[in-house]
N, C-alpha and C positions, 0 to 999 in steps of 0.2 A: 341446482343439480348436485352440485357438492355435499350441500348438508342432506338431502335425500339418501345418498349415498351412504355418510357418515354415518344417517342414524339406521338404515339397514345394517349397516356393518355391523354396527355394535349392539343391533336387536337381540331379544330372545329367540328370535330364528334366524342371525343371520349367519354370514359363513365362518362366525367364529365357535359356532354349536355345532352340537351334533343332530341337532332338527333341523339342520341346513346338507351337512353333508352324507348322512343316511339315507336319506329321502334321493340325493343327486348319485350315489352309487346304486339304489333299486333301479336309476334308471337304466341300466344296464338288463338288469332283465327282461324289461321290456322290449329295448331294443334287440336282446336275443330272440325273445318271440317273435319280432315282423323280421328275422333273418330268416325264422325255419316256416312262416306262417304256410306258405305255400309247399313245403318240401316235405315234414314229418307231421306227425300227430301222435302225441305220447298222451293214450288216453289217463294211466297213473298221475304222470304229471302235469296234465291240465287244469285234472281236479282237484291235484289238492294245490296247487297253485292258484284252483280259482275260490276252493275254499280260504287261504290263506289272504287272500289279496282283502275279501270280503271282511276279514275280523282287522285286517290292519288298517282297510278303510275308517272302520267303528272305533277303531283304536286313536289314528289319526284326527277324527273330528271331535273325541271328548278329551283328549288331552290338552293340557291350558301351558304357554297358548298354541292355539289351534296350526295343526300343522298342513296348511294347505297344499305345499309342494310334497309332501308326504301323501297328501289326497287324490292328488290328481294322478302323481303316480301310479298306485292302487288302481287308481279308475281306470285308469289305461291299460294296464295288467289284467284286470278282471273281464273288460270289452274284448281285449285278443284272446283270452282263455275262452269265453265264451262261445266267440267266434270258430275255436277251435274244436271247441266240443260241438258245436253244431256242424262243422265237417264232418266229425266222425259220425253222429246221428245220421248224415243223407249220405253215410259210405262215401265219402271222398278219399278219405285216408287211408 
């Protein structure tokens, strides 16, 4: 378990990069999303939140090496944006 540890640490993504700790502050965002999911709907920034999340998905999977905590992020981001936008589509919001 140690040397797993060790060699996470000292990867190319691990939390001595910044492909580790970029990825672990967007998740912040996300988390503001399932704060307001139920409360607001900001149709400006849904879109381009769900625009953005989409190019940084594409960004995240061809950049070497591949930034999977970066990915899933996005994915996450992009499901609640969606989500969001389809409140407003059935007038929830």
């Amino acid at each position: 378990m140690a040397a797993y540890f060790r060699t996470f640490l000292n990867s190319a993504v691990g939390p001595k990069t910044t492909h580790f700790w970029g990825p672990v502050a967007n998740w912040g965002i996300v988390a503001a999303v399932l704060w307001m999911v139920e409360v607001l709907i900001f149709l400006n920034g849904a879109s381009a939140m769900c625009v953005c999340s989409a190019f940084l998905m594409r960004f995240a999977w061809m950049v070497r090496p591949r930034n999977y905590l970066l990915l899933a992020c996005h994915a996450s981001n992009e499901t609640l944006q969606l989500y969001q936008l389809s409140r407003w589509a059935k007038g929830q919001g």
